[in-house]
N, C-alpha and C positions, 0 to 999 in steps of 0.2 A: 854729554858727548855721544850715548849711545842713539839721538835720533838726528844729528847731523851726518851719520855714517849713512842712517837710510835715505836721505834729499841725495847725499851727491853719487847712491849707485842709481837711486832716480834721474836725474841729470843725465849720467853717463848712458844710462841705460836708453834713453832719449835721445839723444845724440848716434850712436850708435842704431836704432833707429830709422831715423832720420836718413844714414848715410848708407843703409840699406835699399831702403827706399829710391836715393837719388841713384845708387849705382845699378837697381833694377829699372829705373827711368830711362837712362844711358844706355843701356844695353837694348831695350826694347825698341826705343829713335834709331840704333844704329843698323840693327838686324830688319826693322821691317821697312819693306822699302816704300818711299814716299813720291810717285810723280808731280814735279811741279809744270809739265809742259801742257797746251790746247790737247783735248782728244785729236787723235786719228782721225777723221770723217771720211766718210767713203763717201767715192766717186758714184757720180750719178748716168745714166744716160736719159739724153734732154728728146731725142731725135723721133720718139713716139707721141709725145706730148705738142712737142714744136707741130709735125702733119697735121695734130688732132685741132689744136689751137687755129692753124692757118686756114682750114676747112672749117672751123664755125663761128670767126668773128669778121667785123666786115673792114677791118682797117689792118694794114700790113703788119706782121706779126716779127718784133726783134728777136735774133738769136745770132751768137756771134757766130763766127769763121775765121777756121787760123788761127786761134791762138794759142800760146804751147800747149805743150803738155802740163806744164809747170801751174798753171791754171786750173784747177779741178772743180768741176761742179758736182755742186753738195744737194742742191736743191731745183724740184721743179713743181711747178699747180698751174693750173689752168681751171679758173671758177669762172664758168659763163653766168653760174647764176648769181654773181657779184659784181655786174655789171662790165661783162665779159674779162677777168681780170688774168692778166698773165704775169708768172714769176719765173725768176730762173737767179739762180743762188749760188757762188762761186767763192773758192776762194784763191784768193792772189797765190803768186809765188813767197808774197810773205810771210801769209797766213792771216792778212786781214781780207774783209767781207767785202765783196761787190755784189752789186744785186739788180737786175735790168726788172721796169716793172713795168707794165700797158696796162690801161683801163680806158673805159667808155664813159666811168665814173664823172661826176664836174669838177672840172680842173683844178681847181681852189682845195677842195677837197683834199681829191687823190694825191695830190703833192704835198700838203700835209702830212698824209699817211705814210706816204712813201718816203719821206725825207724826216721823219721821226723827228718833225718840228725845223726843219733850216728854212731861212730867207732866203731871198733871191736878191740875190745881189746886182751890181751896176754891170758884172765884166760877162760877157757870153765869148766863145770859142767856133770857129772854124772848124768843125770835124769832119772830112769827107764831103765836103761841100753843104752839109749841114749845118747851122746854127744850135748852139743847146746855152743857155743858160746857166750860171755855177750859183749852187745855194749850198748857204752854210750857215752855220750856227747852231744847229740840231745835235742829234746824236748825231746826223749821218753828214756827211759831205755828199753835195749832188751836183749833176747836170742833167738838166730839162732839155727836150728838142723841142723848138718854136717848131710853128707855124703844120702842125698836124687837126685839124679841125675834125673832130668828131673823138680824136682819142689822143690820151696822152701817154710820152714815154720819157722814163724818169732811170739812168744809172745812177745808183748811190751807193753808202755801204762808209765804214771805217775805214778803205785805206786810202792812199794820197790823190788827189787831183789826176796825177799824171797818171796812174794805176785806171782811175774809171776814165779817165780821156782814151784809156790803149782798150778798154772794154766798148767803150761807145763808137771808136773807129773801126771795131770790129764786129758790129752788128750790120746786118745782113735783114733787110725789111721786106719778108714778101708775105 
């Protein structure tokens, strides 16, 4: 009987423990704080970039106008030495990704790149008297603008259709 006494203060002593342990767990989850939301991304200004970019490519350079505030751009580059390549990086008022992209690049390519693998599909859209193209099935959801011969220009990004149609109607090509 004298070594059954020592297993069940082993046991207890185990358990107890254990229940140490789970209530310094508890406590530690509850006190330290845990963000589950997107970062913060700061706003960008595009309007130094946008001059530089329209002054050294030779096809009209997109950049929107007008749209809210609610709109914030995150992102802007200008690589001429990639085959004159312009970016400009937003995000919605929902907090999903639009992204207006130019290149000089070959079409086939650069819509590729830009559309993070979507097809083009059968349906194109009326924008401001513009035609564009809607491709999907990539990462990204896009619209392409026909008929620009020497460069292409590409809205895409995570958020809805209707989202990069309000971003493509509010580009501004000089």
């Amino acid at each position: 009987m004298a070594g059954s006494n020592g297993k069940q203060k082993t046991v207890r002593d185990m358990i107890l423990s254990l229940a140490l342990i789970g209530i310094a767990a508890a406590v530690i989850y509850v006190f330290v704080p845990h963000d589950d939301h997107k970062p913060d991304l700061p706003r960008v200004d595009y309007t130094v970039e946008t001059t530089t970019a329209r002054r050294a490519v030779s096809y009209p350079v997109a950049a929107p106008e007008g749209l809210p505030d609610t709109w914030k751009a995150t992102s802007v580059r200008f690589r001429g030495e990639e085959s004159d390549r312009w970016h400009l990086g937003f995000q919605d008022p929902e907090g999903q990704y639009v992204q207006v992209e130019q290149s000089t690049q070959k079409r086939s390519d650069f819509i590729e790149q830009a559309t993070q693998g979507s097809s083009a599909t059968k349906r194109t859209e009326k924008i401001d008297g513009r035609t564009w193209t809607r491709y999907s099935g990539g990462r990204y959801d896009a619209l392409v603008l026909e008929g620009t011969p020497g460069s292409t220009t590409v809205v895409s990004g995570t958020a809805s259709f209707d989202r990069l149609t309000t971003m493509a109607s509010a580009l501004k090509m000089a």
